[in-house]
C-alpha positions as CSV (number, residue, x, y, z in Angstrom):
1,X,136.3,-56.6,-188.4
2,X,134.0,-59.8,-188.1
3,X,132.1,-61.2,-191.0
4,X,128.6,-60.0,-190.2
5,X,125.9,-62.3,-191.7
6,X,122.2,-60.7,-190.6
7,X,118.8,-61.5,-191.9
8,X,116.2,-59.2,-191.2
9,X,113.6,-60.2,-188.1
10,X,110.9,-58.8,-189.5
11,X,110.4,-60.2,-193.0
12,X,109.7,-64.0,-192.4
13,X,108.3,-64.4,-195.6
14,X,111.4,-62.7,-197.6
15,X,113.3,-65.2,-194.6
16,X,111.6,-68.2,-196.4
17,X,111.9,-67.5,-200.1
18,X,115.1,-66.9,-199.7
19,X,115.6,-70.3,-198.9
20,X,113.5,-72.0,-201.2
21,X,115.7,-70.1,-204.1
22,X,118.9,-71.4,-201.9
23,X,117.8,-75.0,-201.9
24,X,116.8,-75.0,-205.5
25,X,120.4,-73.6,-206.4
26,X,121.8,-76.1,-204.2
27,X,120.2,-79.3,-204.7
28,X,119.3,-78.8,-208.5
29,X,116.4,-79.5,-210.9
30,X,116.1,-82.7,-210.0
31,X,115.6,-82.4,-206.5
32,X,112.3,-80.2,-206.8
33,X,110.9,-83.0,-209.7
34,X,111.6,-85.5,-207.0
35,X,109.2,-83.1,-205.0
36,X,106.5,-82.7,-207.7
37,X,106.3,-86.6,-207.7
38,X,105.1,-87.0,-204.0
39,X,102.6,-83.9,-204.3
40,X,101.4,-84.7,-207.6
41,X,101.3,-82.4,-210.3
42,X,97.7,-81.0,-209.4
43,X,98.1,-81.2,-205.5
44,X,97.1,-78.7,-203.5
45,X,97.1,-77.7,-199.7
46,X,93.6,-79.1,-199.0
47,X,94.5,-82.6,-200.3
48,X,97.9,-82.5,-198.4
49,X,96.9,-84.6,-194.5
50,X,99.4,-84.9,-191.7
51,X,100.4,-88.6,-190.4
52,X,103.1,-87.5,-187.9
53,X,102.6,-85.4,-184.6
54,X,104.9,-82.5,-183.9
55,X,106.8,-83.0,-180.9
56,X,105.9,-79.9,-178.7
57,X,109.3,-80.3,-176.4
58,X,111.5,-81.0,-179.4
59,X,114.0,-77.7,-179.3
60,X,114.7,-75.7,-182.6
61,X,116.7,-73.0,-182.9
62,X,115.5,-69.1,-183.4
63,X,118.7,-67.9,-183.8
64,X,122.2,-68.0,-183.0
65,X,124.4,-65.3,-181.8
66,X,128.2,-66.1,-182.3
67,X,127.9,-69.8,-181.9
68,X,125.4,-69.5,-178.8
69,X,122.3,-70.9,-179.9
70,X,118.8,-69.5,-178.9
71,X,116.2,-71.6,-178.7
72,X,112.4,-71.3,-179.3
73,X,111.8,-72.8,-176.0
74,X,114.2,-69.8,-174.7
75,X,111.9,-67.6,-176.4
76,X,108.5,-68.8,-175.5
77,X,109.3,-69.1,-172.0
78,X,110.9,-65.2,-171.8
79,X,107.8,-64.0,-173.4
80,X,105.4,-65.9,-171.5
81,X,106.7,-63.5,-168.7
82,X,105.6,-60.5,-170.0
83,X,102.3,-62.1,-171.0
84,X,101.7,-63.4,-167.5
85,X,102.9,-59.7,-166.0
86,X,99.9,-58.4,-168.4
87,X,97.6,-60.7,-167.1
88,X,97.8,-62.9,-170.3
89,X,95.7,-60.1,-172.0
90,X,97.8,-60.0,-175.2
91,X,95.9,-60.1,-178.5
92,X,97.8,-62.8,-181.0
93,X,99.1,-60.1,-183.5
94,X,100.4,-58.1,-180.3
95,X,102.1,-61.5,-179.4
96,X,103.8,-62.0,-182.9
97,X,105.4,-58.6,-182.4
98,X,106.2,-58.6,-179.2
99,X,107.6,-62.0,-179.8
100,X,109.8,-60.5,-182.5
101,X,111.0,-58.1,-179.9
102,X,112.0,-60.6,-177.3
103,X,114.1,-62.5,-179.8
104,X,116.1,-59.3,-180.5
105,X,116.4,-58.7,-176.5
106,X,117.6,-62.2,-176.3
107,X,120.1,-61.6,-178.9
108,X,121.3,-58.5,-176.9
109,X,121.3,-60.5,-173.6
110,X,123.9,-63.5,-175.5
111,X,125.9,-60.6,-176.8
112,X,126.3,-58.9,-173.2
113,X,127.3,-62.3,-171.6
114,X,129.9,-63.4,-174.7
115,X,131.4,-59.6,-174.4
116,X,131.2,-59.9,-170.5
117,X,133.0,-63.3,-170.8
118,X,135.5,-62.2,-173.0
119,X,136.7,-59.6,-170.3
120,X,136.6,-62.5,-167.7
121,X,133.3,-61.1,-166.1
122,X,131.7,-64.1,-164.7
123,X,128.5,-64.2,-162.5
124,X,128.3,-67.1,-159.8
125,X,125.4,-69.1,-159.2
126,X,125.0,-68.1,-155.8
127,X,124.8,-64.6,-156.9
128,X,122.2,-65.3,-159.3
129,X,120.0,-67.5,-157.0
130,X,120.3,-64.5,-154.2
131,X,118.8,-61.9,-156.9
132,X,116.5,-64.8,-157.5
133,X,115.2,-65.0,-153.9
134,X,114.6,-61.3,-153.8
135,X,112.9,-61.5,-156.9
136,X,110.5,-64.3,-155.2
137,X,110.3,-61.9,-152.1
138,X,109.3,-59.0,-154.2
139,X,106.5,-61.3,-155.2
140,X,106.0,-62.7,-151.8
141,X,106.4,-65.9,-152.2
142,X,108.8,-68.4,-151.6
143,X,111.6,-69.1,-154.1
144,X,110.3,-72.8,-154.5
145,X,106.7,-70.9,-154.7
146,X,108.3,-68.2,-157.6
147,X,109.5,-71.0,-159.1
148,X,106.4,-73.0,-159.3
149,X,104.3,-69.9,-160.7
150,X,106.8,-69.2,-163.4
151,X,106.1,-73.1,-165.0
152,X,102.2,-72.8,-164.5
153,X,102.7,-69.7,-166.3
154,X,104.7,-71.1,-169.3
155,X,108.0,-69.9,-168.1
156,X,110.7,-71.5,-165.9
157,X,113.0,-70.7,-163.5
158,X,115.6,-70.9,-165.6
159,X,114.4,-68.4,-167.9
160,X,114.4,-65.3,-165.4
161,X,117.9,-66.3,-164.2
162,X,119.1,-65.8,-167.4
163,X,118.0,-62.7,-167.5
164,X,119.3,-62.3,-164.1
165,X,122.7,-63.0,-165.4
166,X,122.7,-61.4,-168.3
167,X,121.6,-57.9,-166.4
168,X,124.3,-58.7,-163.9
169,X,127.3,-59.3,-166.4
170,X,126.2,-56.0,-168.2
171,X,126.3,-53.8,-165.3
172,X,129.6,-55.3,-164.1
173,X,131.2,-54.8,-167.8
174,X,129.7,-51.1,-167.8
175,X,130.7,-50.2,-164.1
176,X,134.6,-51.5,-164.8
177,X,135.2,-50.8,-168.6
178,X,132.9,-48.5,-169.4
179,X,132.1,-46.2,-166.1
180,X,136.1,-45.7,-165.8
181,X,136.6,-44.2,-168.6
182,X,133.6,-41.6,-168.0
183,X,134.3,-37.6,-166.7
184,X,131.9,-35.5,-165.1
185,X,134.1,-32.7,-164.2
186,X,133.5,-30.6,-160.9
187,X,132.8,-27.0,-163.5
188,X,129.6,-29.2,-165.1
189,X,128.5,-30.5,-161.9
190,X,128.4,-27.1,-160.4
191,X,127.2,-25.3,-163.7
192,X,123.9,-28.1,-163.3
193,X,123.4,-27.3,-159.7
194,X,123.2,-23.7,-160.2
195,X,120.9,-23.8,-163.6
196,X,118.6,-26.1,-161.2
197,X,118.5,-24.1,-158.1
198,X,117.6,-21.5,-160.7
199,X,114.6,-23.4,-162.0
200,X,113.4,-23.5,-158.5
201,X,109.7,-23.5,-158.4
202,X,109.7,-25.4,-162.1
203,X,108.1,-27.7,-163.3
204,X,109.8,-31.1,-162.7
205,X,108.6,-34.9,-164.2
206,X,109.0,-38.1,-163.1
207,X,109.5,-40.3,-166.0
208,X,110.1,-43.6,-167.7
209,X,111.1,-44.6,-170.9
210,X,111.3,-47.3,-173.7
211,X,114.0,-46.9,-175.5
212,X,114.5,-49.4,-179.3
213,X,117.2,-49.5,-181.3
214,X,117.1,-48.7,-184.6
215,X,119.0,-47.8,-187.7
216,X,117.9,-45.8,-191.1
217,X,117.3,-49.2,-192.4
218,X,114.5,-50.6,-190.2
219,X,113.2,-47.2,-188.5
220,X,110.1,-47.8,-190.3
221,X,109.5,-51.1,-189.0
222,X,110.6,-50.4,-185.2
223,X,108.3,-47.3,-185.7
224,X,105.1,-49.8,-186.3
225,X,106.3,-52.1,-183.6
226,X,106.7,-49.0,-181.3
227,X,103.3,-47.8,-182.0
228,X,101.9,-51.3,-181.2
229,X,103.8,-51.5,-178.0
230,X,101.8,-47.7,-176.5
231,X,98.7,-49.1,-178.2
232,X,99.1,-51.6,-175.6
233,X,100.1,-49.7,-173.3
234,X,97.3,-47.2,-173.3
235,X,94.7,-50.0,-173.4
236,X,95.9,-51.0,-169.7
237,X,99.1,-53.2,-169.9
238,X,102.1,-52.0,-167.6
239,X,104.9,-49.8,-168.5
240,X,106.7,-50.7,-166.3
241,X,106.6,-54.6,-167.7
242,X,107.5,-53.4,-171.6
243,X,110.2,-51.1,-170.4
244,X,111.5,-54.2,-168.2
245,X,111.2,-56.7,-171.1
246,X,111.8,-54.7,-174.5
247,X,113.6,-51.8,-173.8
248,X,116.9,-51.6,-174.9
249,X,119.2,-49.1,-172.8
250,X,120.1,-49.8,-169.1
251,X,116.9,-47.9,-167.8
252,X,115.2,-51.4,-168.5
253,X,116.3,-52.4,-165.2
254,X,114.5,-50.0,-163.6
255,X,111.5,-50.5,-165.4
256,X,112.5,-47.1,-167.6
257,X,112.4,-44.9,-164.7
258,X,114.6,-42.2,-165.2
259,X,113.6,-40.3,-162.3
260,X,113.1,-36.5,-161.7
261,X,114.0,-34.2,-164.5
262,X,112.9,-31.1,-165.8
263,X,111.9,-30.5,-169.4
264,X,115.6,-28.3,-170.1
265,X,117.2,-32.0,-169.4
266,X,116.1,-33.3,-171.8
267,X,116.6,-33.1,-175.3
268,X,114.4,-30.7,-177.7
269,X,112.5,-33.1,-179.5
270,X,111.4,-35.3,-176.4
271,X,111.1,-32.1,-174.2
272,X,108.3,-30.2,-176.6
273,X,106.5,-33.8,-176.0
274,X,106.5,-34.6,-172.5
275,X,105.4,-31.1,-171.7
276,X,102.0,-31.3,-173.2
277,X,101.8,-34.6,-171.6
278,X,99.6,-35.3,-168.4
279,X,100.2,-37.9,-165.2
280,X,99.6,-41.3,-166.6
281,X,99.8,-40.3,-170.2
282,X,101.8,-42.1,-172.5
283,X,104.0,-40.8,-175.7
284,X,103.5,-41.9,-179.3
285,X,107.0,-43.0,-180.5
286,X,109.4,-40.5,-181.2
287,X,112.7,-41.0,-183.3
288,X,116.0,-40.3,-181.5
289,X,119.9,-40.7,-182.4
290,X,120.0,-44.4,-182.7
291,X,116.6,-45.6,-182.3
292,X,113.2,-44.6,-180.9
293,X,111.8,-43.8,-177.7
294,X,108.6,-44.1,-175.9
295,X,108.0,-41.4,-172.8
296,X,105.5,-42.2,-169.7
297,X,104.7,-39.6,-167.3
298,X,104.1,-40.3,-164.2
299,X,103.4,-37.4,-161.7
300,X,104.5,-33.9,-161.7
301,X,105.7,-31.5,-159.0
302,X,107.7,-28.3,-158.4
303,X,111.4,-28.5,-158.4
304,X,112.8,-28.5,-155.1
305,X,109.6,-27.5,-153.5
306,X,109.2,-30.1,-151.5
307,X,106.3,-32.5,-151.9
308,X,104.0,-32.3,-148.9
309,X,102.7,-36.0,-149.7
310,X,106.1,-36.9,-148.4
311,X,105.3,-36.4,-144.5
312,X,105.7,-39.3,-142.4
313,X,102.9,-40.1,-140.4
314,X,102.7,-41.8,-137.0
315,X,99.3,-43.6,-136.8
316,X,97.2,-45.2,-134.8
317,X,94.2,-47.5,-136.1
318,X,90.8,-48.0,-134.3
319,X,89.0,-50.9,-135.9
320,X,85.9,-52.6,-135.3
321,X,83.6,-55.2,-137.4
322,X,80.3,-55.1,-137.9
323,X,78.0,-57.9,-136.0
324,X,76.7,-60.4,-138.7
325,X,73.3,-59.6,-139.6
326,X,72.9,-56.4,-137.9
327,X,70.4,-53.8,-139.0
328,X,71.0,-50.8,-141.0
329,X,69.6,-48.6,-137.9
330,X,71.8,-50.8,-135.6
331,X,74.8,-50.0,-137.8
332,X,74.2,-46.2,-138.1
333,X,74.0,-46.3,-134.3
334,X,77.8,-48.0,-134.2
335,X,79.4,-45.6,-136.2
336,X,78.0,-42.8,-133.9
337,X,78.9,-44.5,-130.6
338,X,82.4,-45.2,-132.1
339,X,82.6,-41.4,-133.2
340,X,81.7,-40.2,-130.1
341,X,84.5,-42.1,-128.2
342,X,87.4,-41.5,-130.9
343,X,86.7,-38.1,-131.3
344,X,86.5,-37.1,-128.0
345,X,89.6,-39.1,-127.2
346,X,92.3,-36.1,-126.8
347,X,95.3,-37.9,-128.0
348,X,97.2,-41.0,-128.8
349,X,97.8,-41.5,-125.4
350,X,94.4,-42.9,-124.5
351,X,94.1,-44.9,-128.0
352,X,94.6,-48.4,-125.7
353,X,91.7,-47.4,-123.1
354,X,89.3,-46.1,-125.9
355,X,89.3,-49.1,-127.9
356,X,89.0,-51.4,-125.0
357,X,86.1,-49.3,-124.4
358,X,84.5,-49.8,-127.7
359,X,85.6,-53.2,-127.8
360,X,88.2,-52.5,-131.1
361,X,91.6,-53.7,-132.2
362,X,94.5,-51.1,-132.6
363,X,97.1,-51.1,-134.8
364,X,99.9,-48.8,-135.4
365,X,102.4,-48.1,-138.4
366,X,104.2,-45.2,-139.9
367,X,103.5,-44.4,-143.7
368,X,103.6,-41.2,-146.1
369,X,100.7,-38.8,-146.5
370,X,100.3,-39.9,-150.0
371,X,100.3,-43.8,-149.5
372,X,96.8,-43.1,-147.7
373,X,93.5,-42.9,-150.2
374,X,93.0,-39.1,-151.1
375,X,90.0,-38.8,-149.4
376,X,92.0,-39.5,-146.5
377,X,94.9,-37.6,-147.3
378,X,92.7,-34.4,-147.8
379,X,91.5,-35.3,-144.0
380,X,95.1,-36.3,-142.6
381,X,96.7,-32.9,-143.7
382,X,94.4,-30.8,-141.8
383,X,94.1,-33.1,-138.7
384,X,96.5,-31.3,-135.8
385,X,98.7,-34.2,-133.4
386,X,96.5,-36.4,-131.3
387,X,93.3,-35.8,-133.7
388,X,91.4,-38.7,-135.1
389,X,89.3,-39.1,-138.4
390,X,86.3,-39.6,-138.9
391,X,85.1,-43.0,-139.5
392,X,85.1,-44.9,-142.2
393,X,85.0,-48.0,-143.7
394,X,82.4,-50.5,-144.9
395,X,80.1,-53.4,-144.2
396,X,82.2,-56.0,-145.3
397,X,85.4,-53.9,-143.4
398,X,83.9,-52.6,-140.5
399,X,84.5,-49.5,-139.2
400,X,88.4,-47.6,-138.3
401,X,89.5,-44.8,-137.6
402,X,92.9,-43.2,-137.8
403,X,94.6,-40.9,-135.0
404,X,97.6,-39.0,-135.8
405,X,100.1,-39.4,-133.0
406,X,103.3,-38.2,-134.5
407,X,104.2,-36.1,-137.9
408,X,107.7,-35.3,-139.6
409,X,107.7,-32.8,-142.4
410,X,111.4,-32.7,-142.8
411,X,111.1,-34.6,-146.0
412,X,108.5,-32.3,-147.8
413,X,111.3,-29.0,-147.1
414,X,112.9,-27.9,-150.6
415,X,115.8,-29.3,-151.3
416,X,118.6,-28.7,-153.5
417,X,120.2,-31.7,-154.5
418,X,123.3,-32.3,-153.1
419,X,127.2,-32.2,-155.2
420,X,127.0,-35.7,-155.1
421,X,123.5,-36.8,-156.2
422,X,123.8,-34.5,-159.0
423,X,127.5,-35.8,-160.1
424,X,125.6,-39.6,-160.0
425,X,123.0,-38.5,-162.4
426,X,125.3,-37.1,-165.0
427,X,127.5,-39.9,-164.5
428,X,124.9,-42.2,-165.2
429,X,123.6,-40.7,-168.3
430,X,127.2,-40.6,-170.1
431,X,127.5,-44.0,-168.9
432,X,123.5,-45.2,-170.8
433,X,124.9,-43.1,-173.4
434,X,128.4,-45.0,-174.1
435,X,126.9,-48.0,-173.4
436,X,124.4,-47.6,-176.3
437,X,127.0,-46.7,-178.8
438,X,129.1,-50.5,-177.6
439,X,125.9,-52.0,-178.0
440,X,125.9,-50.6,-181.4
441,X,129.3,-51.7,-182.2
442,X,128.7,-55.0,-180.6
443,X,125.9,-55.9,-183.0
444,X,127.4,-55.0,-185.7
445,X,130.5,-57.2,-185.2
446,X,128.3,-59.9,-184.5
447,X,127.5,-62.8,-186.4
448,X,124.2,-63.5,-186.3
449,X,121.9,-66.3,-187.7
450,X,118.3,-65.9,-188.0
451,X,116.6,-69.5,-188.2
């Protein structure tokens, strides 16, 4: 076994007596006299000035993971994303702990790589600059764009492909040393399929989850940081973004989402939560083998019942603006002639000739039921093919109106998940599951030096 030499993250005080009592023991009486000369024997920390300036791009180190070091630039600029992804509205105690929290998720990122390396796992830079790209898409910009909103936010380009890499090695290690060795026989598969088709008309969740690793000695602590985290959470900043930054499982990818699961899936303790919990609700922490776990719910539905917000509409869209300046009475009359003419249209078919009538734009797309508002949605689902909407809109928007020229509903049909989809979803869980435990084992081997 490697020497394991650990200080704990969240005791800098105990961090720095500790070294006062080193350097004393170290450098001798003498040392700490030659000390009491330049403060005086009666100094104190209002009489003390500053003559130098601290150097603000000078790069110390925050820790260092098996001889890699981690800098506090490295950890400024990885938390400055998940301020700038909560709109920079992060108290300063929040951002002490949350700070904490990155350092430990940076730790975990340089152990991934170094065990990733060590089974010749290497990532290319043209891989990483491609995730990087669709990263910038996501965020519809430019990668030269991306790259200039991660400085102005405190970050850097080089900080997210870091993380980019580090994600990338991990997944690679998990699929090849970790996934292989993984058995989801054909019985189980079966056996879930059968206790599912049973529980149709259940109740089924769509979740996400932050999961932090934990052990009898610091549960407390990760406890207090975990209830900070949902405090957060609760008061308006994203899921999504803490699952992403914090968590510590390989849901964090996926922003914790976990997908659809019914409460028998999971385990007891989580399950008796979750089903008390509404849409948008989130858990308090609750302890689990290995660490604690926060729960977000995010809609319900019926197990393979189908979900009628899944039909794909065919639309057509009237649109017209408002005349600058025009009267209230002038406007009233508008929406009544552009009622008149849409509703008494009688199909998509004569969309073209009813807008050039009416002097408005068309547009078509396809899109779910439930992507439209719910007023709308309540409208669109009793609306037959070739019926329009009423109008709507506003003064600034003008006026629009929808017609629905085409409707599938195969999506919204129950469904019983195929051999396959089922297989993959047990598969992955074994695999979160054994990669948890070699993260466990991987930290402990470590050697790691808290600055």
């Amino acid at each position: 076994m490697r020497r394991v030499r650990r200080v704990a993250v969240g005791a800098p005080q105990e961090i720095r007596m500790r070294r006062l009592i080193l350097a004393a023991l170290l450098c001798g009486v003498g040392q700490a006299a030659a000390a009491q000369d330049v403060l005086g024997s009666d100094a104190t920390a209002a009489e003390i000035r500053i003559l130098g300036e601290l150097d603000p791009s000078l790069r110390k180190a925050q820790a260092v993971v098996n001889n890699d070091i981690i800098t506090d630039t490295d950890v400024e600029h990885r938390l400055n994303l998940v301020i700038v992804a909560n709109g920079g509205q992060i108290d300063p105690e929040e951002k002490t702990r949350l700070r904490l929290q990155v350092i430990r998720n940076l730790i975990d990122e340089k152990i991934q790589v170094q065990q990733a390396a060590s089974k010749d796992i290497k990532i290319a830079d043209a891989e990483v600059d491609a995730t990087f790209r669709r990263v910038a898409t996501n965020f519809k910009q430019t990668p030269e764009g991306f790259a200039a909103f991660l400085r102005n936010a405190g970050s850097s380009p080089a900080s997210i492909k870091a993380q980019i890499r580090g994600e990338l090695a991990w997944s690679r290690l998990l699929r090849r040393d970790v996934e292989s060795k993984v058995n989801v026989g054909d019985d189980e598969v079966q056996a879930m399929i059968a206790r599912m088709t049973a529980s149709k008309g259940s109740e089924e969740l769509a979740l996400r989850k932050i999961f932090l690793a934990a052990s009898s000695e610091n549960q407390e602590q990760v406890l207090r940081e975990a209830a900070v985290y949902v405090g957060e959470i609760r008061a308006g900043s994203s899921f999504t973004v803490y699952a992403r930054q914090v968590s510590q499982d390989a849901t964090r990818n996926a922003g914790g989402s976990i997908g659809w699961v019914t409460a028998g899936q999971l385990s007891d303790n989580v399950a008796a939560v979750v089903k008390e919990m509404k849409p948008g609700e989130t858990s308090e922490p609750i302890v689990v083998p290995g660490g604690v776990e926060i729960w977000h719910l995010e809609t319900k539905r019926q197990a393979m019942m189908g979900d009628p917000g899944d039909a794909v509409l065919n639309l057509k869209q009237l649109s017209v603006a408002f005349p600058e300046g025009i009267t209230e009475t002038a406007g009233q009359a508008l929406v009544k002639t552009f009622q008149a003419g849409t509703q008494a249209m009688g199909g998509c078919a004569r969309v073209d000739e009813v807008a050039k009538s009416l002097g408005a734009e068309v547009a078509g797309r396809e899109m779910k039921l439930k992507e439209l508002p719910p007023a709308l949605q309540t409208i669109m689902s009793q609306l037959k093919i070739g019926q329009a909407t009423p109008p709507f809109g506003s003064s600034k928007d003008g006026i629009r109106v929808l017609v629905l020229c085409d409707r599938d509903d195969s999506a919204t049909q129950a469904k019983i998940p195929s051999f396959d989809e089922v297989y993959a979803q047990m598969n992955d869980e074994r695999v979160n599951r054994q990669a948890q435990k070699l993260m466990r084992n991987l930290r402990r081997d470590a050697i790691i030096d808290y600055r």
